[in-house]
N, C-alpha and C positions, 0 to 999 in steps of 0.2 A: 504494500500500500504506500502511495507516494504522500510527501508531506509537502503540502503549499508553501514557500517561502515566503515569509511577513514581507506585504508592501511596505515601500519604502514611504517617507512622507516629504510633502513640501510645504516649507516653511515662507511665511510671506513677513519679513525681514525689514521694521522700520531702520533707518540708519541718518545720520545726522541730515538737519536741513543746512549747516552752516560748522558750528561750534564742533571740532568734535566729540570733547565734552563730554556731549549732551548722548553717545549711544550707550543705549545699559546696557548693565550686568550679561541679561541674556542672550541679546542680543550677540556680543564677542561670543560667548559661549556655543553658540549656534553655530554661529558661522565657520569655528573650528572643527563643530564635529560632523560637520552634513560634507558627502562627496563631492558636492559638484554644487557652485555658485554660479546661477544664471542673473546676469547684469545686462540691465540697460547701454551702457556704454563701460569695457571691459576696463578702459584706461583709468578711468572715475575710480572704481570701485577697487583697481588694483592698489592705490595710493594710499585709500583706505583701509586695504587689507594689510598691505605693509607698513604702514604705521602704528597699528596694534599686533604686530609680528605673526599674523594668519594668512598659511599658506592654503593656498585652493584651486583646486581646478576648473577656472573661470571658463565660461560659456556665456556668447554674447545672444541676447534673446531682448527685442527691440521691436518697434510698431513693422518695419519692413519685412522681418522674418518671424514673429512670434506665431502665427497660424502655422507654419512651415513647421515652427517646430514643434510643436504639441504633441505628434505619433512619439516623436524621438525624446522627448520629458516623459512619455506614459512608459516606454519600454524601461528606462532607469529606475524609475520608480519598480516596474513589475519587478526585476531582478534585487529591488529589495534596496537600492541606493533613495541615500536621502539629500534634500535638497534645498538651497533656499536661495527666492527670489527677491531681488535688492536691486531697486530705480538709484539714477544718481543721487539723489537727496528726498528724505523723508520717508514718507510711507507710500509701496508700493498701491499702486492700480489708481490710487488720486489723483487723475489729471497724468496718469504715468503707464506704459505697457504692465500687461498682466490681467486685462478680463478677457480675453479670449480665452488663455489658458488655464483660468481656473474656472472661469464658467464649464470650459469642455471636462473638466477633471472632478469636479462636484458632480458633475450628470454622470459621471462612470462610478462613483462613488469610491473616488482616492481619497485620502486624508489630506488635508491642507491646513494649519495651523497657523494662525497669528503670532506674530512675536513685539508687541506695540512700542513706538517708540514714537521719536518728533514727528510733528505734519504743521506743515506751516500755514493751513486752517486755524486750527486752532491755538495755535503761537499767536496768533496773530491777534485773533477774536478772542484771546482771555488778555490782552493789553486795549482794546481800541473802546471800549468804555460805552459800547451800542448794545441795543439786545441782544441777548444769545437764548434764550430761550425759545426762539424757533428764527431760522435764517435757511438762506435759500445760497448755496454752491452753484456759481455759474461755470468756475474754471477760466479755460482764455475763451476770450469772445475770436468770433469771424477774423483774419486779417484782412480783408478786402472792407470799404466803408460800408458798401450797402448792406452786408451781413453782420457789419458788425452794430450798425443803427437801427437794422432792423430786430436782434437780439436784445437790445437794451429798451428802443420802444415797447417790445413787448412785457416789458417789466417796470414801465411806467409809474402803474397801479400798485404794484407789488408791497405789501406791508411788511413784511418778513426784512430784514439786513440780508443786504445781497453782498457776499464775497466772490471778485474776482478774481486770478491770476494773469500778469501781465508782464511780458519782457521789456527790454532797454530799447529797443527800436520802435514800438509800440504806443511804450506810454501817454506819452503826449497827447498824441491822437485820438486815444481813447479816453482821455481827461476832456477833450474839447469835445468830442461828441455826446459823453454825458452831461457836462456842460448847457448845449444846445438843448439836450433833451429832459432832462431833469431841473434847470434850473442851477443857478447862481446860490441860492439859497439852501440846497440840500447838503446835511450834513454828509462828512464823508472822514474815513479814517486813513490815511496810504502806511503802509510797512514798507520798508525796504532796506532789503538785507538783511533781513532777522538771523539773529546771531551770530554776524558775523561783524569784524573789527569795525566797520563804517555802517553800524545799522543806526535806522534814522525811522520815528516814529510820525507822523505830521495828521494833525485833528485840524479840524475847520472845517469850513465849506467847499464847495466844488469851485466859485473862484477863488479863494484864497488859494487852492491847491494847486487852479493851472499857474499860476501868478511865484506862486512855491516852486514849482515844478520847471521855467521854465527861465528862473533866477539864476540859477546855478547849473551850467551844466551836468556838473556830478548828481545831482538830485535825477537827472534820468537814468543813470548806469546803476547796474545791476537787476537783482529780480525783486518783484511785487505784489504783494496783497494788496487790494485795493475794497475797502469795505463802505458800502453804501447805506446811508439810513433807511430805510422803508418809508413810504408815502406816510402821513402822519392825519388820524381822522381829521381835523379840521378841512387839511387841504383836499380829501374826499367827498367831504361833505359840499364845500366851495365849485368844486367839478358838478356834482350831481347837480344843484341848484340850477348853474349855466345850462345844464342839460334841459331840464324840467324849461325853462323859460326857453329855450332854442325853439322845444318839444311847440311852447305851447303859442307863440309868436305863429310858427308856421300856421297852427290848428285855428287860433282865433282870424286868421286872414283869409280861411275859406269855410267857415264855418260858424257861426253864433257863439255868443260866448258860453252858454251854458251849456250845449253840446259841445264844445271843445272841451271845457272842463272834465266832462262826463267822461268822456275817448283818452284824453289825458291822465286821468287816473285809473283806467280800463290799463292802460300801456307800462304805467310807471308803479302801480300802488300805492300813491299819494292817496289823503282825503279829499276829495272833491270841492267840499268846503272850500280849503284852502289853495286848493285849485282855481276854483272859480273865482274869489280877489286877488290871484294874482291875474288870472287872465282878464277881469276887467280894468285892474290898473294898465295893462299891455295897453289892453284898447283903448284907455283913455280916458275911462266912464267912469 
């Protein structure tokens, strides 16, 4: 009778956003005892292995080849090797290669374990001083403008703190487009460079920030959190109103004012009541 050789496991490996510090305990530990380290980018991770004196036999597994290699991650696994995947900085599949491959390896039912460490989400959003009690992860927006105006229009509305991710060629552009579209006035938080020798935290508004931003050359280099307040009920409430009177301007112009009212609150849920003095004040009466 043959004995099944224990699957091996993959490990999914935070490692520093910056500081190196900041990788635990288990992390080092891991990474010594698993076979075969698949990395983002080999050179990144070689630095870091050498720095903490762990040798490994690095495998590069990246958005170009990661479906490619999944057969060839399942077979080391099947013969029992273990394994762990490690993006250049923070925690892997955040904005970083690695759901392809664990999605295909959870549906075959391999082991995949967490080993938590930095993520520069939440480095960011436990300094920036917004809600976190529910926030909304965009990652990078579009590089092209129209995708990228187009993603943040659609978050307009949004109540929730929006955290983005953003690089040094980028920035700017993406500071003046929300700008345009959010408003001068909304709050915003930027990190950059968390934890590293020149990290720089900046609060204020969306102009303060292009204005911050656009001061200092160095204020664009490096990487980004960029954390957005969410729409704030008054300025909702301010929206609807405009709406309701758009609503009811058109209604009272082909219609009687007390049927418009009627159709106006039919549309919107308003009281009628108060439907109907506004749309006589529209008309005049």
């Amino acid at each position: 009778m043959s004995v099944k050789k224990p699957q091996g496991t993959l490990y999914i490996v935070a490692t520093p956003i910056g500081n190196l510090g900041d990788i635990t305990h288990r992390a080092i530990e891991t990474l010594k005892k698993v076979d075969k380290v698949c990395a983002e980018d080999t050179r990144n991770t070689r630095k870091l292995l050498t720095h903490f004196g762990i040798q490994a036999d690095l495998q590069a597994l990246h958005d170009h080849n990661e479906i490619a290699r999944i057969e060839q991650v399942k077979g080391w696994l099947d013969r029992g090797d273990h394994i762990a995947l490690v993006s250049d900085a923070g925690t892997p599949l955040i904005s970083d290669p690695g759901y392809h491959l664990v999605n295909a390896l959870g549906d075959d039912g391999y082991k995949i374990e967490p080993i938590p460490g930095a993520s520069a989400i939440i480095t960011a959003l436990s300094v920036a001083g917004l809600p976190t009690d529910r926030f909304s992860f965009e990652g990078f927006l579009p590089a092209k403008s129209v995708g990228r105006n187009k993603a943040l229009q659609a978050n307009l509305k949004e109540v929730r703190t929006q955290v983005y991710y953003e690089s040094s060629h980028r920035i700017a552009k993406t500071i003046e487009a929300m700008l345009a579209i959010f408003g001068g006035e909304r709050k915003v938080v930027l990190a950059r460079e968390l934890t590293k020798m020149f990290e720089q935290i900046y609060r204020g508004d969306l102009a303060g920030l292009q204005a911050w931003i656009n001061d200092d050359a160095m204020h664009q280099k490096g990487e980004f959190v960029l954390m957005l307040a969410g729409q704030v009920q008054d300025e909702q409430t301010n929206e609807q109103t405009v709406a309701v009177e758009s609503l009811l301007k058109i209604l009272v112009d082909e219609l009687p004012v007390k049927q418009a009212a009627g159709l106006a609150a039919k549309i919107t849920g308003k009281k009628k009541n108060e439907l109907y003095k506004l749309a006589m004040s529209l008309k005049g009466e």
